[in-house]
C-alpha positions as CSV (number, residue, x, y, z in Angstrom):
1,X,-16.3,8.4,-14.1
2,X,-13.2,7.0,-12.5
3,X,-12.2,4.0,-14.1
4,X,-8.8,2.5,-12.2
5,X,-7.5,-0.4,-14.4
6,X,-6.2,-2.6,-11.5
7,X,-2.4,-4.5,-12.1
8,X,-0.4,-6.5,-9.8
9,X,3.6,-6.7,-9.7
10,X,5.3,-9.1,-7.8
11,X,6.9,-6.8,-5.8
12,X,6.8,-5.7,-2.1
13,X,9.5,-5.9,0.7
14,X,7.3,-5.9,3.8
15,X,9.9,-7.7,5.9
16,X,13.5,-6.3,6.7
17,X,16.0,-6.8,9.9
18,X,19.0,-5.9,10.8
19,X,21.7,-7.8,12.7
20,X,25.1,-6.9,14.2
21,X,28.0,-9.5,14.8
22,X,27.8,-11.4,17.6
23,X,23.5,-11.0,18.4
24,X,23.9,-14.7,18.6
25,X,25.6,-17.9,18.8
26,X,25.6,-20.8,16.4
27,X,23.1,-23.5,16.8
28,X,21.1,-26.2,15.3
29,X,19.9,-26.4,11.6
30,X,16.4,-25.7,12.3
31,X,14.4,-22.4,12.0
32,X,14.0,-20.5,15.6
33,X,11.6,-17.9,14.2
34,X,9.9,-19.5,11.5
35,X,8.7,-16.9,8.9
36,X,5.3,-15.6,7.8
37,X,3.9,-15.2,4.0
38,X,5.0,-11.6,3.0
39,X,1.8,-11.3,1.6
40,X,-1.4,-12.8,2.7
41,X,-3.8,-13.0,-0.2
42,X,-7.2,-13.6,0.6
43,X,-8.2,-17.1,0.6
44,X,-10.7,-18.9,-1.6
45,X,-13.1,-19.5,1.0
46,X,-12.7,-14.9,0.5
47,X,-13.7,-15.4,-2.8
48,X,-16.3,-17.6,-2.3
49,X,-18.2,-15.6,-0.3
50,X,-18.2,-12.6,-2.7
51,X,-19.0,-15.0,-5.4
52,X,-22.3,-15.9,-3.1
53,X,-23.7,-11.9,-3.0
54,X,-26.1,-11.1,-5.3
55,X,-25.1,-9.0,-8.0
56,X,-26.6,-6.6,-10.3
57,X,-24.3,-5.5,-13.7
58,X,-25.0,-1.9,-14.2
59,X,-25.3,-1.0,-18.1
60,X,-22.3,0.5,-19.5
61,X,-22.0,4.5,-20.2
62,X,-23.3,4.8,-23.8
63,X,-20.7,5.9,-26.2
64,X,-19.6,6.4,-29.6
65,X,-17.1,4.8,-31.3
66,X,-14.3,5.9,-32.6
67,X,-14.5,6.9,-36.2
68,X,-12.4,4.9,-39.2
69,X,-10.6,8.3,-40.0
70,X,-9.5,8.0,-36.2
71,X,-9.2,11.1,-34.1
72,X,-6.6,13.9,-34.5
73,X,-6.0,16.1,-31.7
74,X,-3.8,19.4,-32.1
75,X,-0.7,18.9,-29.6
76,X,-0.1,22.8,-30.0
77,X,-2.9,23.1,-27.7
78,X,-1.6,21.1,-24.9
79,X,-0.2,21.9,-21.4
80,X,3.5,22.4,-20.9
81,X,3.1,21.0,-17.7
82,X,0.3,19.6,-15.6
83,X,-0.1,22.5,-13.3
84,X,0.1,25.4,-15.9
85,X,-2.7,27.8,-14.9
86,X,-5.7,28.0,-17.5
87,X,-7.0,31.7,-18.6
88,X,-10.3,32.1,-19.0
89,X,-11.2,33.5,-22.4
90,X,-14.3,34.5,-23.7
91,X,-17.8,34.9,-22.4
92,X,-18.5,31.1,-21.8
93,X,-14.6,31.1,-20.0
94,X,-15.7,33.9,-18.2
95,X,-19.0,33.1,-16.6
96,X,-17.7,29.5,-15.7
97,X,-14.7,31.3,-14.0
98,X,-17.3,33.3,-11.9
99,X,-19.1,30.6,-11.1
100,X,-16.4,28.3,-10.0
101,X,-14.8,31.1,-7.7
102,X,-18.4,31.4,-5.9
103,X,-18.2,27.8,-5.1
104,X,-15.2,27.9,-3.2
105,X,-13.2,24.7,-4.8
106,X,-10.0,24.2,-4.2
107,X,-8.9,22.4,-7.4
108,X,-6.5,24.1,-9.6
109,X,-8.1,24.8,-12.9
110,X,-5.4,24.3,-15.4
111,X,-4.5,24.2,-19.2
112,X,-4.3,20.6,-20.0
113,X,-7.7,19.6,-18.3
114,X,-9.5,22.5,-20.5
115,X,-7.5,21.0,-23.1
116,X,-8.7,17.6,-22.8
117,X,-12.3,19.5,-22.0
118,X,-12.4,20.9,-25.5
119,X,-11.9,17.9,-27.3
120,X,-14.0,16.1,-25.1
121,X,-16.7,18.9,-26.3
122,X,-15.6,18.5,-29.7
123,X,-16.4,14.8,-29.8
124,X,-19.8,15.4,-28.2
125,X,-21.3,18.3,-30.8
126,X,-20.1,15.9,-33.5
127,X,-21.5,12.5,-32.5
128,X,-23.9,13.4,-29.5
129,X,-22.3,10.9,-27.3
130,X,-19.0,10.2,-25.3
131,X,-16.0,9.1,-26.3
132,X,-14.7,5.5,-25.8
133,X,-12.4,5.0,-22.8
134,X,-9.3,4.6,-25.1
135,X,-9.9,7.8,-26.9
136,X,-9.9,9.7,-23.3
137,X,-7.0,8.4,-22.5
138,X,-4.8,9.5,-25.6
139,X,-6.8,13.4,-25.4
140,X,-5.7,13.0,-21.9
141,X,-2.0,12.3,-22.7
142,X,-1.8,14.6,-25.5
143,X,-3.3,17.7,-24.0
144,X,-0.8,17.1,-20.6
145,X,-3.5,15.0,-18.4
146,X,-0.9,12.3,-16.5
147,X,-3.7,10.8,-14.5
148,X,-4.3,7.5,-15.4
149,X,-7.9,7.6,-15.5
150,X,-10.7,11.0,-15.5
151,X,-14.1,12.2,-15.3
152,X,-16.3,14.6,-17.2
153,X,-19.7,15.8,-17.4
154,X,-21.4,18.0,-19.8
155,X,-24.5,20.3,-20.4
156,X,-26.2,20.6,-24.0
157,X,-28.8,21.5,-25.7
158,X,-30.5,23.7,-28.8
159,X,-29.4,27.5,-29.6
160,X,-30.0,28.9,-33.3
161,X,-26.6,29.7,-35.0
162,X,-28.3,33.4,-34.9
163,X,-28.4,33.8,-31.4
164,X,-25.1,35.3,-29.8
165,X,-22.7,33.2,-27.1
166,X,-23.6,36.7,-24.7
167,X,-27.2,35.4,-25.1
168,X,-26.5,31.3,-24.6
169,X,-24.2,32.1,-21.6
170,X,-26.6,34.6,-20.1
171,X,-29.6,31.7,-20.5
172,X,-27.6,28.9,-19.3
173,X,-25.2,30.9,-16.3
174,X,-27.8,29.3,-13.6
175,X,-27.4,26.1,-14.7
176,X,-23.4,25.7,-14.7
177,X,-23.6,25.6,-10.7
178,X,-26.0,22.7,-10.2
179,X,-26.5,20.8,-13.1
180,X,-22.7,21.0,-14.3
181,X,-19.8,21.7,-11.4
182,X,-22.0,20.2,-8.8
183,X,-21.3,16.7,-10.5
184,X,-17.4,17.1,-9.8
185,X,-16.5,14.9,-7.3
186,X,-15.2,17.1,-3.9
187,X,-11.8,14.7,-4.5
188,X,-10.7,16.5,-7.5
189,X,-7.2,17.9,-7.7
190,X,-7.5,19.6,-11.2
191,X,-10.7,20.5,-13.0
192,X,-10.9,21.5,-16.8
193,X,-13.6,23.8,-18.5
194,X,-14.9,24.0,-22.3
195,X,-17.9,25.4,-24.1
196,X,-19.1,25.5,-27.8
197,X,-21.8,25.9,-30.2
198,X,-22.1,24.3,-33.7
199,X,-24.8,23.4,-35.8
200,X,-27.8,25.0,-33.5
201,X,-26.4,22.7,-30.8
202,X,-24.4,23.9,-27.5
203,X,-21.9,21.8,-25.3
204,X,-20.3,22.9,-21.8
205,X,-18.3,20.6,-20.3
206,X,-16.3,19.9,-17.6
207,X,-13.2,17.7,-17.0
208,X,-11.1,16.6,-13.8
209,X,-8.9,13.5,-12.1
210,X,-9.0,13.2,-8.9
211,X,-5.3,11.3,-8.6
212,X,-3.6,11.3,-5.4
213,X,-0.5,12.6,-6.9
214,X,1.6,15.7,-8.2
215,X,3.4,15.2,-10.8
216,X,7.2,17.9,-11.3
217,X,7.5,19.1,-14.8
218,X,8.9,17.1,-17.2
219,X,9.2,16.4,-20.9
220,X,7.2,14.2,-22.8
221,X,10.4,13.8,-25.3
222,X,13.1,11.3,-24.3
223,X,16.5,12.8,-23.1
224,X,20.0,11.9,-24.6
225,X,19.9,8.4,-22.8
226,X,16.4,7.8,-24.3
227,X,14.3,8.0,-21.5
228,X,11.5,10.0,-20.0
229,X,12.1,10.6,-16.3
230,X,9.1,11.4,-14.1
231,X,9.0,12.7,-10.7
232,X,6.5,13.1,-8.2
233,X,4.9,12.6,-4.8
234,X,2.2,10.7,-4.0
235,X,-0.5,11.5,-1.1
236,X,-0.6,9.0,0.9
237,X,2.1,5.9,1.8
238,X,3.4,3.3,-0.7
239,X,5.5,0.2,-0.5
240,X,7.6,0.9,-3.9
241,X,6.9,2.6,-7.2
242,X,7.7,1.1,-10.8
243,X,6.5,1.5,-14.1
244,X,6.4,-0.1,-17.6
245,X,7.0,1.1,-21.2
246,X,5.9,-0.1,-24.6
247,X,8.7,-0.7,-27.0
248,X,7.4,-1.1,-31.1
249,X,4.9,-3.4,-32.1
250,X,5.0,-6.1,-29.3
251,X,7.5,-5.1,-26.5
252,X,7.4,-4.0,-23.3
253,X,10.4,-3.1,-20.3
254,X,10.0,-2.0,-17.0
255,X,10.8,1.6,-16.0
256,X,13.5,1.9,-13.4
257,X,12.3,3.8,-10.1
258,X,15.3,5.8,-8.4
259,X,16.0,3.6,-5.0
260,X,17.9,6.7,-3.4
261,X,14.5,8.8,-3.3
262,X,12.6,8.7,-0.2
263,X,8.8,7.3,-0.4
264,X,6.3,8.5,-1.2
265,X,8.5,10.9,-3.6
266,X,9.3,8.9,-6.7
267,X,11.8,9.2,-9.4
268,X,10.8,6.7,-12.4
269,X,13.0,6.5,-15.6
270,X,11.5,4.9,-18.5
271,X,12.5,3.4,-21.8
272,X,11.7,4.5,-25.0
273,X,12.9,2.6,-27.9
274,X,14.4,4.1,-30.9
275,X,12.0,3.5,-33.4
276,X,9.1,4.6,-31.9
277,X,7.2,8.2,-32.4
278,X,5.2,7.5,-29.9
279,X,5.4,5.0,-26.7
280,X,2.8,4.7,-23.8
281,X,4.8,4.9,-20.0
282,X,2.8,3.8,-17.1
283,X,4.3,4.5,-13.6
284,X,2.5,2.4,-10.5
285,X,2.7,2.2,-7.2
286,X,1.9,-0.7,-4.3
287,X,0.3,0.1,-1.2
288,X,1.8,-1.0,1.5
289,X,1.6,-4.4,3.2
290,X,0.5,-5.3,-0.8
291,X,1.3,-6.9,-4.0
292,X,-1.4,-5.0,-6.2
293,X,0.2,-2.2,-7.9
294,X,-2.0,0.4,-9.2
295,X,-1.6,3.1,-11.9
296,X,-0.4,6.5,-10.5
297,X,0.9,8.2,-13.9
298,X,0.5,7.3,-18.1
299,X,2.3,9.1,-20.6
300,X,2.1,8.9,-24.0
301,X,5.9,9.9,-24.9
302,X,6.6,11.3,-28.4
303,X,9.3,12.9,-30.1
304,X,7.9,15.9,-31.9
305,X,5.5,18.3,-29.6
306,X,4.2,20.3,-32.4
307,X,2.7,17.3,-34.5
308,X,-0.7,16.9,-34.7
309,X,-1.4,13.1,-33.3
310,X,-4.3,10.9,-34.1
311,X,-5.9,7.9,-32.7
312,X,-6.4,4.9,-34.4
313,X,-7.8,1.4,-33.0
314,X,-4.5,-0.7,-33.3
315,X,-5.0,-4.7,-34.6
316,X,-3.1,-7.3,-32.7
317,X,-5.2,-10.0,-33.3
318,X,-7.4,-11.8,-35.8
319,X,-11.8,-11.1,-35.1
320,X,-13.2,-13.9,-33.1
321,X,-16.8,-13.1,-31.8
322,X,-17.9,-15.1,-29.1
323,X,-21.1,-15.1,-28.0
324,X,-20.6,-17.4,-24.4
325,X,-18.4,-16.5,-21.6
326,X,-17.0,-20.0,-21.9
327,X,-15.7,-19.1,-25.0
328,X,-13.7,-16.3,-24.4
329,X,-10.6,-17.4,-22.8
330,X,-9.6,-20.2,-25.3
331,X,-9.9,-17.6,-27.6
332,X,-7.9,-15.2,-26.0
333,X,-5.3,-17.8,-25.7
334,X,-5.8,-18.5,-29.5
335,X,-5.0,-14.9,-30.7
336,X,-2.5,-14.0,-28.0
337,X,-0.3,-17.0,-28.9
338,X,-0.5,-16.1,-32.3
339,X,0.6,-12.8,-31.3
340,X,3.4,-14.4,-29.0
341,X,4.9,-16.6,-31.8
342,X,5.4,-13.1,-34.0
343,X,6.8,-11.8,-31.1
344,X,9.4,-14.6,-30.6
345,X,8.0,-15.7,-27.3
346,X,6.8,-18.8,-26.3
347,X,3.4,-19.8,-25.8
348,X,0.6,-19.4,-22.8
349,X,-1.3,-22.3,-21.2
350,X,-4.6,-21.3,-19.8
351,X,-5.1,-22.0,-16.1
352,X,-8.6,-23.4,-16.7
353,X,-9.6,-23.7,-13.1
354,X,-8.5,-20.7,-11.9
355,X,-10.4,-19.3,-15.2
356,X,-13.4,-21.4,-13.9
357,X,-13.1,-18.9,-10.7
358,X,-12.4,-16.0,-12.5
359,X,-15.5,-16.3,-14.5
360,X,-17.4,-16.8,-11.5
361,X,-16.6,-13.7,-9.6
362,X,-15.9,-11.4,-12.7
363,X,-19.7,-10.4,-12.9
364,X,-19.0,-8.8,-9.2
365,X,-15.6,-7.2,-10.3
366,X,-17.6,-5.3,-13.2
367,X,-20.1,-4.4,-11.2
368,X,-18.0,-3.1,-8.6
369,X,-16.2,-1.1,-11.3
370,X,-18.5,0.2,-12.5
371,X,-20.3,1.3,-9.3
372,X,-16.6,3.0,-7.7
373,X,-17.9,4.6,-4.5
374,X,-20.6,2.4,-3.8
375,X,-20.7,1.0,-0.6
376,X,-17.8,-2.4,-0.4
377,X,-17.4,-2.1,-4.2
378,X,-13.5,-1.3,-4.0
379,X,-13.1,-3.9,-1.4
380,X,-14.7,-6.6,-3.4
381,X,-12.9,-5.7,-6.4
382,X,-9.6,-6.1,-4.5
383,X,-10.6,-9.2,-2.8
384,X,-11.0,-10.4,-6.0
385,X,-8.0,-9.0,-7.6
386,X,-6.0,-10.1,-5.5
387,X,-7.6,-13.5,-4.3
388,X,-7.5,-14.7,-8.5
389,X,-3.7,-13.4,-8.3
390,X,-2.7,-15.6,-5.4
391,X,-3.3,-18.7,-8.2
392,X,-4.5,-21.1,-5.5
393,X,-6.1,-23.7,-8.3
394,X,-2.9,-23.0,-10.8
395,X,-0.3,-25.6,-10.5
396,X,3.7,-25.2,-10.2
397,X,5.3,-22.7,-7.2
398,X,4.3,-19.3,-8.7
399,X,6.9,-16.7,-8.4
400,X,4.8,-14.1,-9.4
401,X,2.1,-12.8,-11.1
402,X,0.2,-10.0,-13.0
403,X,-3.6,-8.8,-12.6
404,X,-4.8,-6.4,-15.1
405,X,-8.8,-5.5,-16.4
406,X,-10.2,-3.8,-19.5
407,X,-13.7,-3.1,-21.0
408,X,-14.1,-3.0,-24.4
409,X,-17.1,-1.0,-26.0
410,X,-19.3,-2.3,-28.3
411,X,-18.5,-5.5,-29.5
412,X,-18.7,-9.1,-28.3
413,X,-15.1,-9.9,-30.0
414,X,-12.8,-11.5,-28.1
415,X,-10.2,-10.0,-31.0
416,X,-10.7,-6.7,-30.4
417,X,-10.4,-7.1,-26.0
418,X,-7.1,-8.2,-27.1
419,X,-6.4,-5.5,-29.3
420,X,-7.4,-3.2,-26.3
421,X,-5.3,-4.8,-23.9
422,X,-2.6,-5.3,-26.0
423,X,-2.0,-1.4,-26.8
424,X,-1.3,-0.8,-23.2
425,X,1.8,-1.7,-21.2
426,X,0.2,-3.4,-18.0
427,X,-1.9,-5.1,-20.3
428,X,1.6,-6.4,-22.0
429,X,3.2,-6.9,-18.9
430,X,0.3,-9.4,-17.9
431,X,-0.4,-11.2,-21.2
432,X,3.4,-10.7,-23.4
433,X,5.5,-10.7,-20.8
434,X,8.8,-13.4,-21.5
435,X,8.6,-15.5,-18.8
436,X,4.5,-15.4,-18.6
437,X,3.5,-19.1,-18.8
438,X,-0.3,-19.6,-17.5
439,X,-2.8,-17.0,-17.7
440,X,-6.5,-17.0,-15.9
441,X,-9.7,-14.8,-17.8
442,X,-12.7,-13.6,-16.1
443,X,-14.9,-12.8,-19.1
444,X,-18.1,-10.5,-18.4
445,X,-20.3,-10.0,-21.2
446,X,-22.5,-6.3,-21.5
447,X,-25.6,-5.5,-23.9
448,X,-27.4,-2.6,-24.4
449,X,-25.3,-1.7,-24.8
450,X,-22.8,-4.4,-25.7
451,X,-19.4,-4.5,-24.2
452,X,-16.8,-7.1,-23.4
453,X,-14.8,-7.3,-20.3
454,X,-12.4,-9.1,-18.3
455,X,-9.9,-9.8,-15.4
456,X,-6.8,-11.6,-16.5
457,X,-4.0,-12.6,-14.5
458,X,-0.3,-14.1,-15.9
459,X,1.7,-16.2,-13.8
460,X,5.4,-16.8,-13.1
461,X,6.7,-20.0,-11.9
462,X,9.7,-21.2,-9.6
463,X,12.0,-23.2,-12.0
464,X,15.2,-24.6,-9.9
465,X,17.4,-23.1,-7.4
466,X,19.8,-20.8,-9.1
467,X,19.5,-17.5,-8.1
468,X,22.4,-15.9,-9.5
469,X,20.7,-14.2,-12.1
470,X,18.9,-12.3,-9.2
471,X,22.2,-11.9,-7.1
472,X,23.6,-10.2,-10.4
473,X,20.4,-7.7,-11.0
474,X,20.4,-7.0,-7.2
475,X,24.2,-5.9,-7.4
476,X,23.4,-3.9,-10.6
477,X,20.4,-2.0,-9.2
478,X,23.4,-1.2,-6.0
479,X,26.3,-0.3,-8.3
480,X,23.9,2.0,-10.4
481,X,22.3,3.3,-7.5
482,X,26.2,4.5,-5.9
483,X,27.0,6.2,-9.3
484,X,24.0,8.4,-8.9
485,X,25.6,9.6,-5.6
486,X,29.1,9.3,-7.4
487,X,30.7,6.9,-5.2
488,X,32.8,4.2,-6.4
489,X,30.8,0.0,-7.2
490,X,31.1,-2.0,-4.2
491,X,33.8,-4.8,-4.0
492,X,33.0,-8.3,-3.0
493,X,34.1,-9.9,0.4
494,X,36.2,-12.9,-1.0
495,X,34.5,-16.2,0.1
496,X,31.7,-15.0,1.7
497,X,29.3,-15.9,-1.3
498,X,29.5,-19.7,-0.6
499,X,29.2,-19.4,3.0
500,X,25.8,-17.3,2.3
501,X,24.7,-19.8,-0.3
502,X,25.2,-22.5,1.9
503,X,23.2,-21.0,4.8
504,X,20.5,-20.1,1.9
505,X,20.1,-23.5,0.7
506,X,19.2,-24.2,4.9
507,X,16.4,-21.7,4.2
508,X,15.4,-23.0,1.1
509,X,15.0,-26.6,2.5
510,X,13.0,-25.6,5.6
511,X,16.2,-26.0,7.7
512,X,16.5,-22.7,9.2
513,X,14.8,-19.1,9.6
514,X,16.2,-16.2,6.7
515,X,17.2,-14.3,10.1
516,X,19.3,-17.9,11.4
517,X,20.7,-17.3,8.0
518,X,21.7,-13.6,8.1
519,X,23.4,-14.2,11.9
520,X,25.3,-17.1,10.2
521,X,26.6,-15.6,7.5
522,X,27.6,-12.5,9.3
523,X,29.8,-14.8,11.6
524,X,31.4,-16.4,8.9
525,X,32.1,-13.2,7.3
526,X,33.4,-11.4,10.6
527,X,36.1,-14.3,10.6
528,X,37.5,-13.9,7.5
529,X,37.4,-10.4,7.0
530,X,38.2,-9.0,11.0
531,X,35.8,-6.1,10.6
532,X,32.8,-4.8,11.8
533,X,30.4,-6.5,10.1
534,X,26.7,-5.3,9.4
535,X,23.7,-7.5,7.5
536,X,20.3,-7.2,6.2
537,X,17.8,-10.2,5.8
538,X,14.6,-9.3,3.5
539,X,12.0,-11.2,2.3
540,X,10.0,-10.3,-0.6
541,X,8.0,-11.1,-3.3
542,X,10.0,-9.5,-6.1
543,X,13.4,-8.1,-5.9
544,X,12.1,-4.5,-8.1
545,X,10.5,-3.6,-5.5
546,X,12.9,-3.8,-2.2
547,X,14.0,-0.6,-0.8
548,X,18.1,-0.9,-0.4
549,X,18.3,0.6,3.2
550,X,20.2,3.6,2.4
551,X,23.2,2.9,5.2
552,X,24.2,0.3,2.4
553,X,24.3,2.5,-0.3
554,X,26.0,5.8,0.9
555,X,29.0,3.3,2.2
556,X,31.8,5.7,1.6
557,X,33.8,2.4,0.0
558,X,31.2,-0.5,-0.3
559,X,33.1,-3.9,0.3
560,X,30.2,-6.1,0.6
561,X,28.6,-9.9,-0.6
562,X,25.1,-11.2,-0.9
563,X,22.7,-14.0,-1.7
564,X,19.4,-15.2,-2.9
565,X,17.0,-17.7,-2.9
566,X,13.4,-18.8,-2.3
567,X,11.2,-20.5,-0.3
568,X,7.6,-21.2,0.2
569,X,6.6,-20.3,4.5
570,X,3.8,-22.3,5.5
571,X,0.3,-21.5,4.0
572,X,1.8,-19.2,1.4
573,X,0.4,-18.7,-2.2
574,X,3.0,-17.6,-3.5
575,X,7.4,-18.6,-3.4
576,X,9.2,-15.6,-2.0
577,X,12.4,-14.7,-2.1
578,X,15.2,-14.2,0.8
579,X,17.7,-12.0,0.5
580,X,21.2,-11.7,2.7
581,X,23.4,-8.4,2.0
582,X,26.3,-8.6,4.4
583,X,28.9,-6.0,4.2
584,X,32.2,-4.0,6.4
585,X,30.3,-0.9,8.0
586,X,32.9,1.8,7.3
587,X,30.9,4.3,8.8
588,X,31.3,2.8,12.0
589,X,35.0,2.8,11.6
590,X,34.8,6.5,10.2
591,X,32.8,7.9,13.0
């Protein structure tokens, strides 16, 4: 029961080059290595062809809802850290223990899954069903499970009161091989076990994520500065790491990823606002050669361990059932610019033909979601993700964009989706985010039982030419970056700025290549500085995600200028941005 929530942050820097003074003379305004997209995005012809297959929605799991009272789950019982060791206790404990070792799994078996097993358990002997996705997520959080989604499966059936656990376990031993650990996927990293009896009814379950990451220690509590600072490594490769972080009611920032760590360690810093008890943290990462970021991490901060927490449905918007696809996104749009306006941000326009798309292919997404491991389901899902994020029917030059999905149980209420999607940060970065101005739904409609789903993408457009605002968050990410090493902010090479803008504004016109740019400006700079000079051209989708090469930042004195703008390469979906960083190598001149 894996259940990835897919997201997309403009954000990748696929395409970086060096260049040394004097690699080449000057020479006519016109671009000798013309560039490429950063990213390709697949094409609508792409998604036309999944939108041809035949599709088949698989029902959703059955489950309970939660109940009006909520759900409280005792935080004393949690893990102090994801990889604390789990003891087996009792005689249920016990013979699960035996059986597990027998099987020869390698996963760790650990505190906070059997914490999130239990109440798991609990939830089933009370309501004979599972839990809503929203309510494993908080037990998750709670009980020390980072991963942002999990599985379980469970075992029940009848035992009188009067019969002893010795008896139950000694019946039931044979069956916790095959018909209970057997359904653990052979991916798993951390498996959980629980077991109970309570009104002549018994529940064993089992828990486990199979995330590809491992996650240091670290406290759920925000530090003196107010933030929560996760660290990790993640298996496999990854263009850049980020996160986000709820703040109150409406809010949402993003969490600040170390640049100075190597990949695919990550060091992510996140916000948590004053006034909040509690705040949910979601740490992502982008593959590489990609723009879709997916989650890797989700924390629920808070800032008392011992207090019992409780999960409640939160209401964003006002109930609108809607009974037709059709009808979904304008009423989406409705509540969430309700919700906007009490936020103090402006209102959404929705993209209808790219929502005529998304509709169309959104019955493939589902049932690629919920069919995970499935032969092409993952690929169609991304082809979609990513081909509905590229925003080739939305008007404007898009800077960038946001892709995020949610199911909601049991209702047909467009409302309540928003309620769900609203209570997480990627959901918030996608649909309340400041500078949001179109957004795209994919609705999918479930029965028997009945469930509402769908994609939604937000876009960001390309307003003007000024990019100082960019210049200025680049240098800050650079001067914070050199006080985490304690060496001194940079200083800027007098002049130099206008001499990169103007070579810029040759890139932004079509005029020249970003490299013609970078050999240009490292000329000019040469000549009025005398010094070795040394330059960086990247191209990129977002500046949050671009790697500052780290030959810039352990400078022992950084004198240095640089430069932004965008452009739109040939056959491109989406603006990116170039980047020039010239700057005195004193290195060289040390060594």
């Amino acid at each position: 029961m894996f259940r990835a929530m897919l997201k997309a942050v403009a954000g990748l820097m696929s395409c970086a080059a060096a260049a040394m003074l004097g690699c080449a003379a000057a020479g006519p305004r016109h671009p000798s290595t013309p560039s490429k997209p950063v990213t390709v995005f697949p094409t609508p012809a792409a998604l036309a062809a999944v939108e041809a297959k035949p599709v088949e929605m698989p029902a959703l799991a059955p489950s309970e809802p939660v109940p009006e009272e909520g759900w409280t789950v005792d935080a004393a019982g949690a893990a102090g850290a994801p990889a604390d060791p789990w003891a087996p206790q009792g005689a249920w404990d016990g013979a699960f223990a035996e059986v597990y070792a027998a099987s020869g799994r390698k996963a760790a078996l650990t505190r906070a899954m059997a914490c999130m097993a239990a109440e798991l358990g609990r939830f089933h002997l009370r309501h004979q069903a599972a839990p809503p996705e929203a309510l494993l997520r908080f037990v998750g959080a709670v009980c020390g499970v980072f991963a942002p989604s999990a599985g379980y499966h469970w075992l029940s059936g009848e035992a009188p009161s009067s019969v002893s656990d010795e008896r139950v376990v000694a019946r039931w031993r044979a069956q916790l091989g095959p018909d209970l650990l057997d359904h653990v996927p052979a991916a798993a990293r951390r498996v959980g076990f629980w077991a109970g009896r309570q009104g002549g009814r018994t529940v064993a379950l089992v828990a486990y994520d199979a995330t590809p990451v491992e996650v240091k220690p670290f406290s759920v509590v925000p530090d003196a500065r107010g933030e929560v600072v996760i660290e990790g490594r993640l298996d496999g490769d990854a263009a850049s790491f980020g996160g986000f972080a709820n703040q109150g009611r409406f809010g949402v920032k993003a969490c600040k990823a170390d640049p100075v760590v190597p990949r695919p360690q990550f060091r992510v810093a996140c916000p948590v606002a004053a006034g909040d008890d509690t705040a949910w943290l979601e740490i992502v990462y982008v593959p590489p050669h990609n723009v879709l970021a997916l989650p890797l991490v989700q924390v629920l901060a808070r800032r008392d361990l011992e207090r019992p927490l409780t999960f409640t449905e939160q209401p964003f918007a006002a109930s609108h059932p809607v009974s037709d696809p059709a009808a979904f996104g304008p009423a989406v749009v409705a509540g969430l610019n309700a919700v906007r306006a009490e936020a103090g941000l402006a209102p959404v326009r929705l993209a209808d033909a790219e929502s005529a798309t998304a509709a169309r292919v959104a019955r493939h997404y589902f049932a690629g979601w919920l069919k995970q491991g499935a032969p092409g389901a993952t690929a169609d899902m991304s082809t979609i993700a990513l081909g509905l994020l590229a925003g080739w029917q939305v008007g404007g030059t898009i800077r960038g964009g946001s892709f995020f999905s949610v199911v909601v149980p049991h209702t047909h209420d467009a409302g309540r989706w928003l309620d769900l999607a609203l209570a997480l940060p990627l959901g918030r970065e996608t649909l309340l985010g400041r500078d949001i101005e179109e957004v795209a739904f994919g609705p999918a409609l479930f029965s028997d039982p009945e469930g509402i789903g769908s994609v939604v993408c937000g876009y960001r457009f390309q307003h003007g030419d000024d990019h100082s605002a960019d210049a200025s968050a680049l240098l800050g990410r650079i001067v914070r970056a050199r006080q985490d090493l304690r060496l001194p902010a940079p200083e800027r090479l007098r002049g130099v700025d206008a001499v990169i803008g103007r070579e810029l504004a040759y890139v932004q016109h079509g005029e020249q290549s970003p490299a013609d740019a970078l050999r240009e400006s490292l000329r000019a700079a040469s000549r009025r500085s005398n010094a070795n000079m040394r330059g960086y051209v990247f191209e990129a989708t977002s500046l949050d995600a671009l790697q500052i090469p780290e030959e810039i930042l352990k400078q022992s004195h950084l004198y240095l200028e640089l430069g932004v703008t965008h452009y739109k390469p040939p056959g491109a979906a989406w603006a990116q941005l170039v980047v020039v960083v010239v700057y005195i190598d004193t290195l060289a001149i040390q060594a």
